[in-house]
C-alpha positions as a Markdown table, in Angstrom:
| # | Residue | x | y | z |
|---|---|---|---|---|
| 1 | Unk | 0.0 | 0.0 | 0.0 |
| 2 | Unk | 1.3 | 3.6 | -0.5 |
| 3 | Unk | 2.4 | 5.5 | 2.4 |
| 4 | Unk | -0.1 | 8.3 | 2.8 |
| 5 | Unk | 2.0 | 11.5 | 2.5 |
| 6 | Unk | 0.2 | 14.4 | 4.0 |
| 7 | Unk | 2.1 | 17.0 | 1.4 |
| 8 | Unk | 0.3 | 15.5 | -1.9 |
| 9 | Unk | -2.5 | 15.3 | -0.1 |
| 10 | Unk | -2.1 | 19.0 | 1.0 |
| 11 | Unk | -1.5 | 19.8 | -2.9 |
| 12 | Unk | -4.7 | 17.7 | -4.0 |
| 13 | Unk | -7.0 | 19.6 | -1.7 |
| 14 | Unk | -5.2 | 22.9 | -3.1 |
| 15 | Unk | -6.0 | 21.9 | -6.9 |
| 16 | Unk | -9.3 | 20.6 | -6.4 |
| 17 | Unk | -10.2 | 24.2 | -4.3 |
| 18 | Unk | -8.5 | 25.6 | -7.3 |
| 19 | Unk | -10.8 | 23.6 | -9.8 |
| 20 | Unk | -14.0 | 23.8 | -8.3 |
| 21 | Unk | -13.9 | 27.6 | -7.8 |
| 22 | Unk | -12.8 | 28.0 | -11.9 |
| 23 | Unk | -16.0 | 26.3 | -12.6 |
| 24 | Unk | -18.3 | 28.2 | -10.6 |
| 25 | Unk | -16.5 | 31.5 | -11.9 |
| 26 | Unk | -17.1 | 29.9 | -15.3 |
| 27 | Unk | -20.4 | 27.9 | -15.0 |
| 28 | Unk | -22.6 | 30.6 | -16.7 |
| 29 | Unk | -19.8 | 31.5 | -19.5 |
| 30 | Unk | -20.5 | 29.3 | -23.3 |
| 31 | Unk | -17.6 | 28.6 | -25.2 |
| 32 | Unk | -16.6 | 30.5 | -28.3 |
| 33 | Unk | -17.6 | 27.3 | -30.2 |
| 34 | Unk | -21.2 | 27.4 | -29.1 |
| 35 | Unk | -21.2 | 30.9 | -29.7 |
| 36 | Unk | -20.3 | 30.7 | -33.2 |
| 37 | Unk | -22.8 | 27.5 | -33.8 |
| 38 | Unk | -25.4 | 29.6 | -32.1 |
| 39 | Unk | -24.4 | 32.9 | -34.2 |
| 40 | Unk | -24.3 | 30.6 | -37.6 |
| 41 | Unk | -20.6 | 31.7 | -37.9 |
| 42 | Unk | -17.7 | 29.2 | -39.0 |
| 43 | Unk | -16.2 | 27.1 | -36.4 |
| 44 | Unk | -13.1 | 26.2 | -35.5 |
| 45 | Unk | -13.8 | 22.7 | -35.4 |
| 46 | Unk | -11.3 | 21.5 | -38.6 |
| 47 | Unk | -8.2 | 23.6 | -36.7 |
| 48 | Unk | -9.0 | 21.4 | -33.3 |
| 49 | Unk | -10.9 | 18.4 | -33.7 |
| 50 | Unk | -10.7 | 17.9 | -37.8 |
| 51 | Unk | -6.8 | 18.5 | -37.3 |
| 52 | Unk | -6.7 | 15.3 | -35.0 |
| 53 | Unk | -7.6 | 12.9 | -37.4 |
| 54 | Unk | -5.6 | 14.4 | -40.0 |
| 55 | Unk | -2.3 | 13.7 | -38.0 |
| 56 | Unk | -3.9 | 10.6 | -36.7 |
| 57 | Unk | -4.5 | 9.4 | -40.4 |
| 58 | Unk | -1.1 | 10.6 | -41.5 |
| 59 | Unk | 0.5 | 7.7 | -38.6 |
| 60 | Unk | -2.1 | 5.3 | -40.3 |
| 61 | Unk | -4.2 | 5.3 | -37.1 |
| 62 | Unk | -8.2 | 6.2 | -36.4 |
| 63 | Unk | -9.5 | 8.7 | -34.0 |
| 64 | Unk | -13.0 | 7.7 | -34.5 |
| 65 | Unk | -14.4 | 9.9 | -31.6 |
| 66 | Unk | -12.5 | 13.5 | -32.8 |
| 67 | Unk | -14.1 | 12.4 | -36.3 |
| 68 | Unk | -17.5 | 11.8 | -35.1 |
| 69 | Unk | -17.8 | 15.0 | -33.1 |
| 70 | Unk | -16.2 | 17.1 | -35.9 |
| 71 | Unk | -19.0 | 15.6 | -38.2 |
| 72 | Unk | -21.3 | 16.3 | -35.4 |
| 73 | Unk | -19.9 | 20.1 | -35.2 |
| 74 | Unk | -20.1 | 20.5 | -39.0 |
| 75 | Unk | -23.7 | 18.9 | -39.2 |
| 76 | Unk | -24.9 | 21.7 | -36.6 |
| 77 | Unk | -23.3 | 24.0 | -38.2 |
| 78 | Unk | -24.9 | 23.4 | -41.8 |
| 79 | Unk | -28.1 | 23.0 | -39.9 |
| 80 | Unk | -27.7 | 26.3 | -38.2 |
| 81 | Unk | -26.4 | 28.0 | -42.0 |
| 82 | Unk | -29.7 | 26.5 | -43.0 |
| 83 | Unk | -27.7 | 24.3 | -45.5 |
């Protein structure tokens, strides 16, 4: 078993204080993403997600989840567009 030291412990508590107060600062803020879905502006979704599979493809592996929710983010998008 590990030996409980009461320093990581002391620097666990500190992040977690740290975490949970950046979400309730942040829990009524929308990210720029939504904003632009919402606005029917282009997204950054190719440059983030889109850019994943691209590299991931290029090493002649899958990243079947960043593809999925870039098609998901492009959908919206063209659905917000009215495409």
């Amino acid at each position: 078993a590990l030996e409980a030291r009461p320093d990581v412990d002391e620097i666990r508590d500190e992040m977690l204080g740290a975490v949970e107060a950046c979400v309730a600062e942040n829990s009524r803020n929308f990210s720029s993403m939504y904003q632009d879905l919402h606005a029917g502006r282009p997204t950054e979704i190719d440059a983030l997600n889109g850019w994943i599979v691209l590299a991931a493809a290029e090493r002649g592996i899958q990243a079947p989840t960043n593809a999925r929710l870039a098609d998901a983010v492009r959908a919206r998008r063209r659905q917000s567009a009215g495409e």
